[in-house]
C-alpha positions in Angstrom: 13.8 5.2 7.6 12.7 8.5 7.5 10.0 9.5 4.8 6.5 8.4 3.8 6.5 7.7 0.1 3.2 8.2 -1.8 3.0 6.5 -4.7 1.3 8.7 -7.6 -0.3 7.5 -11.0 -3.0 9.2 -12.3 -5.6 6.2 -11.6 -8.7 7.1 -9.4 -7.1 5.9 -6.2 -4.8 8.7 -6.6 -6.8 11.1 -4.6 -7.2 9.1 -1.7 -3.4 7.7 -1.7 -2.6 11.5 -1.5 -5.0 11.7 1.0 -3.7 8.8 3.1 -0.3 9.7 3.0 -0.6 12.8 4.3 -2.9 11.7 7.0 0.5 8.8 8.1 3.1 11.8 7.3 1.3 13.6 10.0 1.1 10.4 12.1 4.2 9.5 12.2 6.0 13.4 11.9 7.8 12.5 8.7 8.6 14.0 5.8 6.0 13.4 2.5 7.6 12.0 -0.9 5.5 12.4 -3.9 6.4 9.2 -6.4 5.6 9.1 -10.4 7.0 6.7 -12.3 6.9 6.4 -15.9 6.5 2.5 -16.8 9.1 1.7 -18.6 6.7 -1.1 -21.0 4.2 1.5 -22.2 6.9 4.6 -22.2 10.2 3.2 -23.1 12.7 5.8 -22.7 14.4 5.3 -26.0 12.9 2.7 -28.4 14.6 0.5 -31.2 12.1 -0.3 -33.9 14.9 -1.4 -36.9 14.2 -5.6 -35.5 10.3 -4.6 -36.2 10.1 -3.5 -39.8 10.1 -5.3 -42.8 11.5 -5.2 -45.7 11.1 -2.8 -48.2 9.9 0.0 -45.3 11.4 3.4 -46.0 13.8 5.1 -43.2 11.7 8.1 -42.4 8.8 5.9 -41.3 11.0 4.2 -38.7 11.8 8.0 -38.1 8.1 8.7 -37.6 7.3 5.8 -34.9 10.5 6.2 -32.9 9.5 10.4 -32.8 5.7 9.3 -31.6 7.2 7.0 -29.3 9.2 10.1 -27.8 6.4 12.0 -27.9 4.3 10.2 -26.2 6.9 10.0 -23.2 7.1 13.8 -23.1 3.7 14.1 -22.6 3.2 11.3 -20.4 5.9 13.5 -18.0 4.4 16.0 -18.3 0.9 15.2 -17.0 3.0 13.1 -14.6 4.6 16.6 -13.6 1.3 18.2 -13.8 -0.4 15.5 -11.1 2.7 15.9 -8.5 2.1 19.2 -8.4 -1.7 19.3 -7.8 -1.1 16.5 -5.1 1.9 18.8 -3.2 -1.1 21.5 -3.1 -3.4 19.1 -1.7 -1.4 17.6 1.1 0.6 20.9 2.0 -3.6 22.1 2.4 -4.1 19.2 4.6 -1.2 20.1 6.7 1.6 18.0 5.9 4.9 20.3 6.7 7.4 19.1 4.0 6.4 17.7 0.6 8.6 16.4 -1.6 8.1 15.4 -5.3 10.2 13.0 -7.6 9.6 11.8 -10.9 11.3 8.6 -12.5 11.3 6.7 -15.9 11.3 2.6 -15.2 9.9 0.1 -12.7 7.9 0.9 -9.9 9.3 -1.9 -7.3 12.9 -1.1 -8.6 12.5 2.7 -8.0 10.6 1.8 -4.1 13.8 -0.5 -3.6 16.1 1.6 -4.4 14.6 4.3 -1.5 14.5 2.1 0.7 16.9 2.8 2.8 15.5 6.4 3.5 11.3 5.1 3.8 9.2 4.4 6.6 6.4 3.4 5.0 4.4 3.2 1.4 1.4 4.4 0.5 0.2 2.9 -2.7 -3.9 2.5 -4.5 -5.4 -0.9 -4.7 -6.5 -0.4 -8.0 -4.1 1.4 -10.3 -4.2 2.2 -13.7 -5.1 -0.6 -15.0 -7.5 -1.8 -12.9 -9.2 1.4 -12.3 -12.3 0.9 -14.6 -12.7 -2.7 -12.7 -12.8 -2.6 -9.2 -13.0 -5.9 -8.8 -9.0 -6.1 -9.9 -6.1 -5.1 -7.7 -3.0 -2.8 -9.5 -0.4 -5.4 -11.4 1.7 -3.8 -9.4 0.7 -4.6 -5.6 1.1 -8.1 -5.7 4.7 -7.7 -6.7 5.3 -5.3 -4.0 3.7 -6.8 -1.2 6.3 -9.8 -2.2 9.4 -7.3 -2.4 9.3 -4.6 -0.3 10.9 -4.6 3.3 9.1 -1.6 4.3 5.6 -1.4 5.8 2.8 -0.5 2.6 -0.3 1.1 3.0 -3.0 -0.2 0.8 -5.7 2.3 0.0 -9.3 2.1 -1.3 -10.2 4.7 -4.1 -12.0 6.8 -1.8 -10.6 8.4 1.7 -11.9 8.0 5.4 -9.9 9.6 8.0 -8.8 6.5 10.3 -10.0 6.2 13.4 -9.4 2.4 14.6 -7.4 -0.4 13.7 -7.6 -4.1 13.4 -4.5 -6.6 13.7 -4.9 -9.8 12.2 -3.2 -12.0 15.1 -2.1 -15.6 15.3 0.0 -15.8 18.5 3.2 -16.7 17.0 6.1 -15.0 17.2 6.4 -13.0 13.5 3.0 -11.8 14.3 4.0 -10.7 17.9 6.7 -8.8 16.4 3.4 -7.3 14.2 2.0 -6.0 17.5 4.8 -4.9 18.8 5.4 -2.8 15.5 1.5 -1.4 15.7 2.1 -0.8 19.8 5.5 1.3 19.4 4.8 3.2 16.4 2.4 7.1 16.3 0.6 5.8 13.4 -2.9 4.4 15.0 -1.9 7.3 18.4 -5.0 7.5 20.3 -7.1 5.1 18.3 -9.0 1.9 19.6 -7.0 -1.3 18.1 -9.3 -4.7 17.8 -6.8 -7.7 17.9 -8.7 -10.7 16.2 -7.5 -14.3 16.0 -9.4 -16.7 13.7 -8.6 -20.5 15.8 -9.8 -22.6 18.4 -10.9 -21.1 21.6 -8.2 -22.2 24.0 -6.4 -21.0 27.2 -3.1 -21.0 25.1 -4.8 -18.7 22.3 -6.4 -16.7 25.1 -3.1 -16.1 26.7 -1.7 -14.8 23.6 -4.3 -12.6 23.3 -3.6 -11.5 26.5 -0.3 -10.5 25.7 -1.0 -8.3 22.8 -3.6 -6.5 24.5 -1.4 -6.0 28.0 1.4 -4.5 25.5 -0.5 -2.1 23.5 -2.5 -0.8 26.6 1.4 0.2 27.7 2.0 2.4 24.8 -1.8 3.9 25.3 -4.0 2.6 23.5 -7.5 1.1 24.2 -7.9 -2.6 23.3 -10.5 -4.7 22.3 -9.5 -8.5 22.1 -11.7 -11.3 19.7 -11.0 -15.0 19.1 -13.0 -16.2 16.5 -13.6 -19.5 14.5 -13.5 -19.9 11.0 -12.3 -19.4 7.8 -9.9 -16.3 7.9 -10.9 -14.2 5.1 -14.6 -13.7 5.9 -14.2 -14.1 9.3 -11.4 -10.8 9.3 -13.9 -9.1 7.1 -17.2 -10.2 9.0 -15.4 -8.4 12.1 -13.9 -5.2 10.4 -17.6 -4.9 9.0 -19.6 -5.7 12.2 -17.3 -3.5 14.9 -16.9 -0.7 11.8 -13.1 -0.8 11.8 -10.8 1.6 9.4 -7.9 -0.3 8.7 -6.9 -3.9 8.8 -3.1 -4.5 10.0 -1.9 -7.6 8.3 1.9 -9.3 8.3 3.8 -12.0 6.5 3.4 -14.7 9.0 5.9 -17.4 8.7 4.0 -20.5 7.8 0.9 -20.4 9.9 -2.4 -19.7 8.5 -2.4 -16.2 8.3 0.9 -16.5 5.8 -1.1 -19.0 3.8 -3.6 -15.9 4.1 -1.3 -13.0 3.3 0.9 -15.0 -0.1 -2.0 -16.9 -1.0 -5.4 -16.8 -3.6 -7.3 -15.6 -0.1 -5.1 -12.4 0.6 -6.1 -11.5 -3.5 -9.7 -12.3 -2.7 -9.9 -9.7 0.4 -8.1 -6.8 -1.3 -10.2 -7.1 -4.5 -13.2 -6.8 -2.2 -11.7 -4.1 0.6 -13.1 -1.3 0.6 -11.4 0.5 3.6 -6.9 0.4 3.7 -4.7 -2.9 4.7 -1.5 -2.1 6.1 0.8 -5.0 5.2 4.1 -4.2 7.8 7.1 -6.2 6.9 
């Protein structure tokens, strides 16, 4: 699990998921992959219209539709081409040391899934094409994702901040632990202050767990700030981020506590639709 993989497509996030990804890639001292790929729905690689005409239509205007359709994908890869390449200049300017570009025609999950093996984490836009003129819609793609991928995914707004704290959503249990432990180990948030917030009852059980997170990431460096909070979870997490002025939120899937019902659920669309600063969903 070597490379970071930015996820290019032309949208108005682009910018800032180039931005983003070569801020982790120097994080973490990895390698940059630039992704494009070529949806497969609006440019099918080879299209069969004979099941579409009717009777009576003449050959050659079959013949004209299927070479629009292939003209249209050449073009579309090309300003596919043409955006890889502006975003290699940009990160190789913001200092990443090896960029890599790759260009596919299909599915963006299948093509993440079938890197997989060789990716340390995702960087992908909150609004994608086609969301992009509605920012109150998240890419058609993210959802799907989110669900499917094994890696962690970073989540970005269409404009870029330099990240310089970090908020883990926190329940105690053991998946979310492991989320800590994850956040603690790894260069990404090196050097920054990381907020560890739990939305539940006051107790000396929760406080304990609380203590536990904070005792492990002070280990690996960092300086900690701990919050227990009650609630609802969305507002509460984003009441926080917004009063202490934190850059990215650090969420998990969470087993069955309230925080999964958070992450798979209506209430995990509702705070990405209205995020305006990168969620880092680890796996």
């Amino acid at each position: 699990m070597s490379q970071v993989i930015a996820c290019i497509d032309g949208s108005a996030t682009t910018v800032a998921v180039c931005d983003y990804s070569a801020w982790a890639a120097m994080q973490l001292n990895a390698p940059l992959l630039l992704l494009h790929v070529l949806d497969d729905k609006r440019y099918p690689a080879a299209t069969d219209l004979s099941g579409n005409i009717g009777l009576g239509s003449r050959e050659q205007l079959l013949d004209e539709l299927a070479a629009l359709d292939e003209q249209r994908a050449k073009l579309a890869l090309q300003q596919g081409h043409g955006m890889l390449e502006s975003a290699k200049a940009r990160a190789l300017e913001d200092g990443v040391a090896t960029v890599q570009m790759r260009q596919r025609h299909g599915d963006l999950n299948e093509s993440l899934q079938d890197l997989e093996s060789d990716t340390r984490l995702v960087v992908l836009g909150l609004h994608g094409e086609d969301s992009s003129t509605n920012p109150q819609l998240i890419g058609s793609h993210v959802e799907t994702v989110i669900r499917t991928a094994h890696r962690p995914l970073l989540l970005t707004p269409d404009a870029y901040k330099k990240p310089r704290s970090a908020m883990i959503a926190y329940d105690g249990s053991a998946t979310t632990q492991k989320g800590v432990q994850m956040v603690a180990q790894s260069p990404l948030f090196k050097g920054m202050p990381v907020h560890v917030v739990m939305v539940d009852a006051d107790t000396v059980d929760n406080r304990e767990k609380l203590t536990w997170a904070e005792k492990l990431l002070n280990s690996h460096g960092h300086e900690v700030v701990t919050a227990l909070r009650a609630g609802e979870v969305e507002p509460t997490l984003h009441g926080y981020q917004t009063e202490q002025d934190i850059d990215v939120l650090v969420m998990g899937a969470y087993g069955h506590s309230r925080l999964r019902q958070f992450l798979v659920g209506s209430t995990t669309t509702a705070m990405l639709q209205t995020s305006t600063r990168p969620v880092l969903v680890l796996r």
